[in-house]
Each structure stands twice: as structure tokens, then as C-alpha cells.
C-alpha positions in Angstrom: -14.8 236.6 265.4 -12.7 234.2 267.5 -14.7 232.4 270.3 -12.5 232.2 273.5 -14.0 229.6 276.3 -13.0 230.3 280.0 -13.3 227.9 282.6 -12.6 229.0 286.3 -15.1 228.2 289.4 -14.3 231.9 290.8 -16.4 234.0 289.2 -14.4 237.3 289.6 -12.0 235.8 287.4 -13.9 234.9 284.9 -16.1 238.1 284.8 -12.7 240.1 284.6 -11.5 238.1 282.2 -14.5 237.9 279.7 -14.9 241.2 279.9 -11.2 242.7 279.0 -11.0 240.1 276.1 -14.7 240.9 275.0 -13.1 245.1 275.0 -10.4 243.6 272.7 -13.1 242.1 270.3 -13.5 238.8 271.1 -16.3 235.9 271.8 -16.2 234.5 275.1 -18.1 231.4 276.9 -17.9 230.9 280.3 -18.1 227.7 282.5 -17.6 227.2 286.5 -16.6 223.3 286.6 -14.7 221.3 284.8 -17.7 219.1 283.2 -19.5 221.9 281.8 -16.7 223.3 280.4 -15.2 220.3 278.6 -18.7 220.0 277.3 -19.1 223.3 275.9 -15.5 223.0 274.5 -16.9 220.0 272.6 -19.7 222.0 271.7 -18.9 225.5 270.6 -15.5 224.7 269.4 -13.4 227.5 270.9 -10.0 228.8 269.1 -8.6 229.2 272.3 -9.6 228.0 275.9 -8.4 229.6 279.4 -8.6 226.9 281.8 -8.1 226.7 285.7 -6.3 223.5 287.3 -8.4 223.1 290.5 -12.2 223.2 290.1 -15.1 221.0 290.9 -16.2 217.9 288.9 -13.3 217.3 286.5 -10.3 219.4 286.9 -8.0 221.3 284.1 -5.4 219.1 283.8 -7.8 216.0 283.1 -9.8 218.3 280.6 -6.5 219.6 278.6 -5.4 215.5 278.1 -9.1 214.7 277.6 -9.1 217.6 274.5 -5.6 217.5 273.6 -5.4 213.7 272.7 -8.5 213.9 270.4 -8.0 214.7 266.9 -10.6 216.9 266.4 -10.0 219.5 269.7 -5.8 219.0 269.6 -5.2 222.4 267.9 -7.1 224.3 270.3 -4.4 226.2 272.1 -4.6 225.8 275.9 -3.9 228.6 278.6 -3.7 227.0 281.9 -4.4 229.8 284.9 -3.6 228.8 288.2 -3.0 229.1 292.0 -0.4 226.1 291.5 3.0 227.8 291.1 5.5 224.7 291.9 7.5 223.4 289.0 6.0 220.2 289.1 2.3 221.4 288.3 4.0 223.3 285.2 5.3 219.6 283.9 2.3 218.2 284.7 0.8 221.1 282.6 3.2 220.5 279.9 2.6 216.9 279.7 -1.2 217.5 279.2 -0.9 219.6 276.3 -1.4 223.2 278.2 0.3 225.9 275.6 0.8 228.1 278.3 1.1 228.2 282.2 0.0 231.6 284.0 0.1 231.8 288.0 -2.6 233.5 290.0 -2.7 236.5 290.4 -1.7 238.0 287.1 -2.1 240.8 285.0 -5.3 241.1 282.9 -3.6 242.4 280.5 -0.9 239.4 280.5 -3.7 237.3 279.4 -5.0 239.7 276.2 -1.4 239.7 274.9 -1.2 235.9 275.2 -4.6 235.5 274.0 -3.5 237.9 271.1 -0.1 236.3 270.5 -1.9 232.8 269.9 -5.3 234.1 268.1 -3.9 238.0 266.0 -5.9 240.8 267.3 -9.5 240.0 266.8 -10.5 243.3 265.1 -7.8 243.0 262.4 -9.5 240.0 261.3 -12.5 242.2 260.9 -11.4 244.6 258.3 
């Protein structure tokens, strides 16, 4: 099964979001800060990672260049969720590797069909 980390210091968001992608038949890890998620990404080795921009301790931009310029985490596709909206904060995304760039608030179900687009449905995997 494909192991999806989310990183976002507001809970909600991660709750909701673990919990539609868990219905679609993935693995998810959850962090709240920005340290303890880049060390569970270095850790657990995710296939995918949903990553917010602001948070305490180290924030997602700083995490995607710290994963995305290191061999052995570089394939890991990044989907950056934030607050930030302003064309500049997508560049800055794009210049630190993030794959994607979603705006709060979104659709849940925006975020399964990108998961899916980058990782195939998890249960076809399965049989």
C-alpha cells in the first residue's frame, strides 16, 4: 500500500485529510511541525508527502529544498497546501521542488484525485 505523509500544524486539516485518503486505501503519517515531519519523511519514506508552507519549527518550503536536493528523497512527489495564494509563493514553491501548489481552502476530494493522479488508485495495486 502506498504510504502518504501529511504535514500541517492544524489539525482539522490533517484529520480530514488522513481520513478521505485512508477511505481511498491509502497509508497515512501525520506530523504538526515542520521538524517532525522532515524527520519522519527521512524515516518512513513516503511515496508522496502533503506539506503546508507556514508551520512551526522548519517551514514547507525549507523541508521540500531540504528533501528535494537529496538523492535519495528527490522522487518523492510534493503537494504543497497552503493559505499563501500570491504568485510569488507559487515560484517560490516551484523553485523548491513542490509538484503541486493547492490554496486553502480546497476540496477534499481535489486532493484524492491529485494524490491519485501522482500514486494510481491504491486498491488497484492490491488486486
Amino acid at each position: 500500500m502506498k504510504k502518504i505523509l501529511i504535514v500541517d500544524d492544524e489539525q482539522d486539516i490533517v484529520e480530514s485529510l488522513k481520513f478521505v485518503l485512508e477511505v481511498s486505501g491509502f497509508v497515512c503519517y501525520t506530523a504538526f511541525n515542520g521538524e517532525d515531519g522532515l524527520k519522519l519523511a527521512k524515516e518512513i519514506m513516503p511515496d508522496l508527502i502533503i506539506l503546508d508552507v507556514m508551520m512551526p519549527k522548519i517551514n514547507g518550503y525549507k523541508i521540500s529544498r531540504l528533501l528535494k536536493y537529496d538523492a535519495k528523497y528527490k522522487d518523492i512527489p510534493i503537494i504543497m497546501v497552503t493559505a499563501r495564494s500570491q504568485l510569488e509563493d507559487k515560484m517560490i514553491g516551484e523553485e523548491t521542488g513542490v509538484n503541486e501548489y493547492i490554496t486553502k481552502p480546497f476540496e477534499l476530494d481535489a486532493i484524492v484525485k491529485k494524490v491519485e493522479e501522482y500514486l494510481g488508485k491504491a486498491n488497484e495495486e492490491q488486486g
